[in-house]
C-alpha positions as CSV (number, residue, x, y, z in Angstrom):
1,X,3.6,-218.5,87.5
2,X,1.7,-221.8,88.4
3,X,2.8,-221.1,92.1
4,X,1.6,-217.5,91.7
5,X,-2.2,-218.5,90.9
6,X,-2.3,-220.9,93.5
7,X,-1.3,-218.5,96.1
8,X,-4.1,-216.5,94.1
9,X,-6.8,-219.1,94.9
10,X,-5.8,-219.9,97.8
11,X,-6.6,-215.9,98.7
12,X,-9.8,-216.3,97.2
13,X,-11.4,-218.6,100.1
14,X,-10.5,-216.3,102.5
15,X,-13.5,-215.4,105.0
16,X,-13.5,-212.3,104.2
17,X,-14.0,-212.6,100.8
18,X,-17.5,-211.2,98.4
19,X,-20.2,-213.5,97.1
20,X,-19.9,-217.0,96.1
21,X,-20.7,-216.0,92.9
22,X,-18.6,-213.9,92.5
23,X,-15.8,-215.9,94.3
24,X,-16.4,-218.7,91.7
25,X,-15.8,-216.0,88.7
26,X,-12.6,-215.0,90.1
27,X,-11.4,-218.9,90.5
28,X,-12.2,-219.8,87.1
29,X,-10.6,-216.7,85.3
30,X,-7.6,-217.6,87.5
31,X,-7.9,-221.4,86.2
32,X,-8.2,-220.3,82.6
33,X,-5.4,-218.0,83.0
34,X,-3.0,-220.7,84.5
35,X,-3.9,-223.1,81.6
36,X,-3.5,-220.7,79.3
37,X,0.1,-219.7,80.5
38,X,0.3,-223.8,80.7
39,X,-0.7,-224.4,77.0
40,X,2.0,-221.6,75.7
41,X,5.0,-223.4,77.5
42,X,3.8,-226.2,76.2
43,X,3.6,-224.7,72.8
44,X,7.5,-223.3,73.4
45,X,8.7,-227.0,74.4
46,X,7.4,-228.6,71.2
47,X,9.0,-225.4,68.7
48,X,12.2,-226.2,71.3
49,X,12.1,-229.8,70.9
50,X,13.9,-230.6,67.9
51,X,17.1,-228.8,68.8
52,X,17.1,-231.6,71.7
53,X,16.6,-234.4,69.8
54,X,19.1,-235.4,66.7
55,X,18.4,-238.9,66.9
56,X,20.6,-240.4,64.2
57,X,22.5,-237.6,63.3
58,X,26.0,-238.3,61.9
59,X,28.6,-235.5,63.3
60,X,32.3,-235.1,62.6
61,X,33.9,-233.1,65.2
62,X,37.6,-231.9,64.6
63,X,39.4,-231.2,67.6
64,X,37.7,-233.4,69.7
65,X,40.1,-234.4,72.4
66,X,39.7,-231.2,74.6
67,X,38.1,-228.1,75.1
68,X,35.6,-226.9,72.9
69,X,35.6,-230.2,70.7
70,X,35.3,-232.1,73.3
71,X,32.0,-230.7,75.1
72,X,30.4,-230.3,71.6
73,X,31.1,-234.4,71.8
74,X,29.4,-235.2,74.6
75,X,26.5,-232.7,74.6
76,X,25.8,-233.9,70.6
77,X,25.7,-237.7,71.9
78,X,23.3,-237.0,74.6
79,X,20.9,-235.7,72.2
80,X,21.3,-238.9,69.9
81,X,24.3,-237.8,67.7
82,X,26.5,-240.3,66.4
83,X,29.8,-238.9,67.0
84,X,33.1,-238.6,64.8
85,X,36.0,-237.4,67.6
86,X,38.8,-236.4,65.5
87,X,41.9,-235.0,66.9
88,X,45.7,-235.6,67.3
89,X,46.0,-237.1,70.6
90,X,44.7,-241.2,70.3
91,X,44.6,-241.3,73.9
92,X,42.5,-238.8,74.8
93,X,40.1,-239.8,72.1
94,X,39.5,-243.3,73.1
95,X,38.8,-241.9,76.6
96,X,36.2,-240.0,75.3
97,X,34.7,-242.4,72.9
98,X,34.6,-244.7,75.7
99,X,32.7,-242.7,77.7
100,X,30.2,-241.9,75.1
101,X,30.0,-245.6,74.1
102,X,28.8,-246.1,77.6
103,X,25.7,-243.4,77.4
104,X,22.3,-244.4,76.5
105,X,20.3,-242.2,75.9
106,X,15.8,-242.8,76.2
107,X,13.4,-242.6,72.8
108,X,9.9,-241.3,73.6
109,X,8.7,-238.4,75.2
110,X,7.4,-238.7,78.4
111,X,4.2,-238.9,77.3
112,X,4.4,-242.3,76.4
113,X,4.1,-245.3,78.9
114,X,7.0,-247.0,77.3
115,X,10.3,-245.9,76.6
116,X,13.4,-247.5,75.0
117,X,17.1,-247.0,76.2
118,X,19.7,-246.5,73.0
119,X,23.3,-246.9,73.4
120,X,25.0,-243.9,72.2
121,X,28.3,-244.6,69.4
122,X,31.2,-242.9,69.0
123,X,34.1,-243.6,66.4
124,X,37.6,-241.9,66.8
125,X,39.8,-240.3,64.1
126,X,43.2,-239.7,64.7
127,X,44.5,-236.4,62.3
128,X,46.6,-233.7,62.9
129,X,44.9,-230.9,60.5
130,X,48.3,-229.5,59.6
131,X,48.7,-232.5,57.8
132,X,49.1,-232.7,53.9
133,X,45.7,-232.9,51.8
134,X,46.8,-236.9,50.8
135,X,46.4,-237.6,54.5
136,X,43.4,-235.5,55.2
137,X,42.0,-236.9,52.4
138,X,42.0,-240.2,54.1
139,X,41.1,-239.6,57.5
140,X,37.9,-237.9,56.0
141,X,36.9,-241.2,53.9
142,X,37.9,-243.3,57.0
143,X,35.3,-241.1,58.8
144,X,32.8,-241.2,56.6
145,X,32.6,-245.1,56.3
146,X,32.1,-245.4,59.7
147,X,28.6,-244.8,59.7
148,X,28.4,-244.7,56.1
149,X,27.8,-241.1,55.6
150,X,27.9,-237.9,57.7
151,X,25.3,-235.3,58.3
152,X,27.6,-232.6,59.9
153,X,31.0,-231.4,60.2
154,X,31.9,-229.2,62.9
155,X,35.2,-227.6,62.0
156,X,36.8,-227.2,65.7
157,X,40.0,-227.9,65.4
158,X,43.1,-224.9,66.0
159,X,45.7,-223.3,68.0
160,X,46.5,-220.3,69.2
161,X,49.9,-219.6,69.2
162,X,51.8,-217.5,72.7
163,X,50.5,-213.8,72.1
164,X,53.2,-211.9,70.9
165,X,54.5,-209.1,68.6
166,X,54.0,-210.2,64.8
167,X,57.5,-209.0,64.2
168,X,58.6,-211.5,66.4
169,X,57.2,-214.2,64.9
170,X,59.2,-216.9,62.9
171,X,58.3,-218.2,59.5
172,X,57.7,-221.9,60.8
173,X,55.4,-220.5,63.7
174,X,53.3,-218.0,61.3
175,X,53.2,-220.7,58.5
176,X,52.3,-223.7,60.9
177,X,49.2,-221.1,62.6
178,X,47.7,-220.5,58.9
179,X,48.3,-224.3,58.4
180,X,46.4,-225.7,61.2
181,X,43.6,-222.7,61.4
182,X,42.8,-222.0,57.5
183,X,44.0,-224.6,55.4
184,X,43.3,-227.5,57.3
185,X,40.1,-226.5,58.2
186,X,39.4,-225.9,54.6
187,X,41.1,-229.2,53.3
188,X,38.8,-231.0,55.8
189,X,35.5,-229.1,55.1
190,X,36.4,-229.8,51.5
191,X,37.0,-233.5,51.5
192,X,33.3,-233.8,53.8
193,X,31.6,-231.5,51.4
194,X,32.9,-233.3,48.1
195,X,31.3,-236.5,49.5
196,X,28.2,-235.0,50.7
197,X,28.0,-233.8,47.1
198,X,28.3,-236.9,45.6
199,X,25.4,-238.8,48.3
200,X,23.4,-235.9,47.2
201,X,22.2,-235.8,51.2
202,X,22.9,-231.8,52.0
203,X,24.4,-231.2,55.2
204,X,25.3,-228.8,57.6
205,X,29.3,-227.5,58.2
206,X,30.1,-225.3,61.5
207,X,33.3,-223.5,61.3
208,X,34.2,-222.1,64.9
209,X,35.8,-218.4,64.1
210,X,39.1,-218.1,62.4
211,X,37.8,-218.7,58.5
212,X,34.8,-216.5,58.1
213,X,35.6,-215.5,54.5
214,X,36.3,-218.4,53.9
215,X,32.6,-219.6,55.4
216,X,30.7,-216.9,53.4
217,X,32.4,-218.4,49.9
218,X,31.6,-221.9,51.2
219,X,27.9,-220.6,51.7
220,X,27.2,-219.2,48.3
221,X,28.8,-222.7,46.2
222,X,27.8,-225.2,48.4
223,X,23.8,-224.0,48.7
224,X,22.8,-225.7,45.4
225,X,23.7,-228.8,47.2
226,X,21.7,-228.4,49.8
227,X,24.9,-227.7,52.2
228,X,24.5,-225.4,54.5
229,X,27.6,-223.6,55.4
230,X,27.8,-221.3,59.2
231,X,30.3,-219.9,61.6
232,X,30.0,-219.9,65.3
233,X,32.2,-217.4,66.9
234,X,32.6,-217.8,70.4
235,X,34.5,-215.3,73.1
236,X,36.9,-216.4,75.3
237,X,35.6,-220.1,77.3
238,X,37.6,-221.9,80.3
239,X,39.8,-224.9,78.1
240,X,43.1,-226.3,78.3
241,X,44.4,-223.3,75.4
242,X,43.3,-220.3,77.9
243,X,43.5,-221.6,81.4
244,X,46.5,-219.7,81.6
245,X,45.0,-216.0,80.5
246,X,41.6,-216.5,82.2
247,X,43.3,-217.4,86.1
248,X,45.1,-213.8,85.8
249,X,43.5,-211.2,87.5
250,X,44.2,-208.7,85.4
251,X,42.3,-210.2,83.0
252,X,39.3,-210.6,85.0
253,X,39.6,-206.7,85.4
254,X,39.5,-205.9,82.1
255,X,36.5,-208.6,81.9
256,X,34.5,-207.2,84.2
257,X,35.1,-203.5,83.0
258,X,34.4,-204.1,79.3
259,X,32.4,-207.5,78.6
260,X,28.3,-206.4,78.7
261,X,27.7,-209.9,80.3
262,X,30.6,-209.2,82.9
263,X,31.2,-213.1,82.4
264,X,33.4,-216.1,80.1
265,X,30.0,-218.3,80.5
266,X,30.3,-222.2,79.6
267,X,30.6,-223.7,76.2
268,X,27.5,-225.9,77.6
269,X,25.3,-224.3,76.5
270,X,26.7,-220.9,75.3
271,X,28.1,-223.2,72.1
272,X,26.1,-226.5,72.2
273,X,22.9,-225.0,71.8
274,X,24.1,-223.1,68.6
275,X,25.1,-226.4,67.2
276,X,22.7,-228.2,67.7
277,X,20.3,-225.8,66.4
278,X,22.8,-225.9,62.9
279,X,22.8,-229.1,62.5
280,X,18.7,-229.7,62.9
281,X,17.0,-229.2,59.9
282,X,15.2,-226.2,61.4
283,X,17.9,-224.0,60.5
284,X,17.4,-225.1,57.2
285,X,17.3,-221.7,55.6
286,X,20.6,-220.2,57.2
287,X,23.7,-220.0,55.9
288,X,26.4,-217.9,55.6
289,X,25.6,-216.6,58.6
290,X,28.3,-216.2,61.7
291,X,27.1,-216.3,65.3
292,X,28.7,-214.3,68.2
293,X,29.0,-216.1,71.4
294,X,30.9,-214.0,73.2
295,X,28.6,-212.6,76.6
296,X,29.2,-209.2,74.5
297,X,32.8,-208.7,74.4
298,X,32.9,-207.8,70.5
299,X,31.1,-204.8,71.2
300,X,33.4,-203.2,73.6
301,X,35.6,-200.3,72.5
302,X,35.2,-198.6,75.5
303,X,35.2,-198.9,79.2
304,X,31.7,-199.8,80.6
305,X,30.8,-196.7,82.4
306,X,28.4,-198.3,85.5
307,X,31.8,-200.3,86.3
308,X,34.2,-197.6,86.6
């Protein structure tokens, strides 16, 4: 836009063009236009500000060694979160608490001459969310006494399983699915939420898909602690679960023939930005509330005409 009233001025000085006066009307309209337009962005950055900046923020991340959990990690330290990797794999945690350990990350805006570089801290929690509620149990303190409370808990952690008939399915498989997905994700939301509870601090919890009744009930008894309880539920991204469905070109057939978007995007920032915008206390009046990411996909029955 800024280019676009340059070019505008810049036509005004032509030879060719009326009275000075008149010239000099033109220009300053044009001026008053372009900081006008300037002031509104400006405006938009400071309403957009806060989802950038969670300077402090305590958030527990389940299924943090990969995928998903893993980019919610690092996008959540940049903005100043203090980050809770949980997962089953030790090794791959440390890696990525050692990488966020090494961040810093600048206070200030730029509009002040000096500007201070924090380092960014990360803690890692080794679970396996199938586990029994004694050991969940624990893993939860032992995260919360890390930084001595916790402001967020994104509930990430969950498998999918090889896609197959449900009559072929044995008892051990379906059982250990509803065991890592539902349970365990409720067993952890429950042992965060209890303690939040008892700080009497509020909160925010993100479930990601799989439990949304079980969101909506978490919504309506947590709100009179000042927890706020929401769902993000995101399409199909690129990570270490679906490599193998997303490289097969039948798949990106159907993709481009019934996905609106015509694309997977990237969880940063398809997903990021949702959380961070949950955990910030702007979102302080939603809850219950479950938010598609998914470039469209949920709303196609049918073939996409335009494609065909």
């Amino acid at each position: 836009m800024a280019c676009a009233v340059f070019m505008n001025i810049l036509f005004l000085f032509k030879p060719d063009c009326s009275t000075d006066q008149h010239k000099a009307a033109q220009i300053c309209s044009l001026i008053r236009h372009l900081f006008l337009r300037s002031e509104m962005a400006s405006q938009v950055e400071q309403v957009l500000e806060p989802w950038h900046d969670l300077t402090g923020k305590v958030v527990f991340v389940t299924g943090a060694s990969s995928g998903i959990g893993k980019e919610f990690c690092l996008d959540l330290a940049k903005s100043g979160c203090k980050i809770i990797a949980c997962a089953r794999r030790m090794d791959l945690l440390k890696s990525l608490c050692d990488e966020i350990n090494g961040m810093t990350i600048s206070t200030g805006s730029e509009s002040k001459s000096k500007s201070e570089a924090v380092p960014v801290r990360a803690f890692a929690v080794q679970l396996d969310v199938s586990a029994d509620e004694v050991t969940i149990k624990a893993a939860v303190q032992k995260a919360w006494e890390a930084f001595g409370h916790i402001d967020a808990l994104i509930n990430n952690a969950g498998i999918s399983g090889q896609p197959r008939n449900p009559m072929d399915f044995e008892e051990g498989d379906w059982n250990y699915i509803f065991r890592t997905n539902l349970t365990g994700s409720w067993l952890v939301a429950k042992h965060v939420c209890i303690n939040m509870r008892k700080a009497k601090q509020g909160g925010s919890v993100i479930n990601i898909s799989s439990i949304a009744g079980t969101n909506r009930v978490m919504a309506m008894e947590l709100g009179i602690n000042n927890i706020r309880v929401n769902c993000i539920n995101p399409g199909i991204f690129r990570t270490e679960i679906t490599q193998g469905l997303v490289d097969k070109d039948w798949f990106n057939n159907v993709t481009l023939r019934t996905v609106p978007l015509k694309t997977l995007g990237t969880i940063n920032p398809a997903l990021t930005s949702l959380a961070r915008y949950l955990i910030h206390d702007s979102s302080v009046y939603v809850t219950g509330s479950c938010f598609i990411a998914d470039a469209g996909t949920s709303l196609a029955t049918i073939p996409i005409f335009s494609s065909l």
